[in-house]
Steps between C-alpha positions, in 0.01 A plus 500: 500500500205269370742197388541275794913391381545849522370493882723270603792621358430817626482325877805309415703742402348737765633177741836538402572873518424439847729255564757676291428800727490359846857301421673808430334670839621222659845521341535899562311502833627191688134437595292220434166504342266293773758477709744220409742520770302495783621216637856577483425817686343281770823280530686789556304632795554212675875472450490870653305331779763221506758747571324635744432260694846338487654884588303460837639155574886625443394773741349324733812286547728778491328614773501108695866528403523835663361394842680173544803657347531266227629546149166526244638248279546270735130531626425500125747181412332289792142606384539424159694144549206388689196639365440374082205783475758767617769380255249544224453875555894512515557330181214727368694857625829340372291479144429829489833666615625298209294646285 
């Protein structure tokens, strides 16, 4: 082409096939183009690691429990009445059972 209008409509038109193309990837694929949900993949990684880590503390007072023949949620009930960081991992759990 030696007419510049017909340059750029060429590019603009080129412009939106892609984005025509890429949405319907995205649509059939379930994948992002550049990676859009990156950051709710990181969130989820660390709720895993939340999990984790609060499936160690239950077993680690089970085990308390166990040696000073106590009852686990009593342990639990005590540690959680006095300590406002422990509470907010136990209102976090009690979030996602509900959900």
């Amino acid at each position: 082409m030696r007419n510049f209008s017909s340059q750029i409509a060429m590019t603009a038109i080129t412009a939106m096939q892609y984005n025509l193309l890429s949405t319907a990837r995205r649509f059939s694929d379930y994948e992002t183009v550049g990676g859009l949900f990156k950051d709710a993949t990181m969130s989820s990684v660390e709720l895993t690691l939340t999990e984790r880590i609060w499936d160690m503390i239950l077993e680690l007072v089970r085990e308390i429990a166990e040696c000073f023949n106590i009852e686990d949620e009593q342990i639990l009930d005590m540690l959680v009445n006095r300590s406002d960081k422990l509470s907010h991992f136990v209102e976090i759990y009690q979030l996602k059972l509900a959900s």
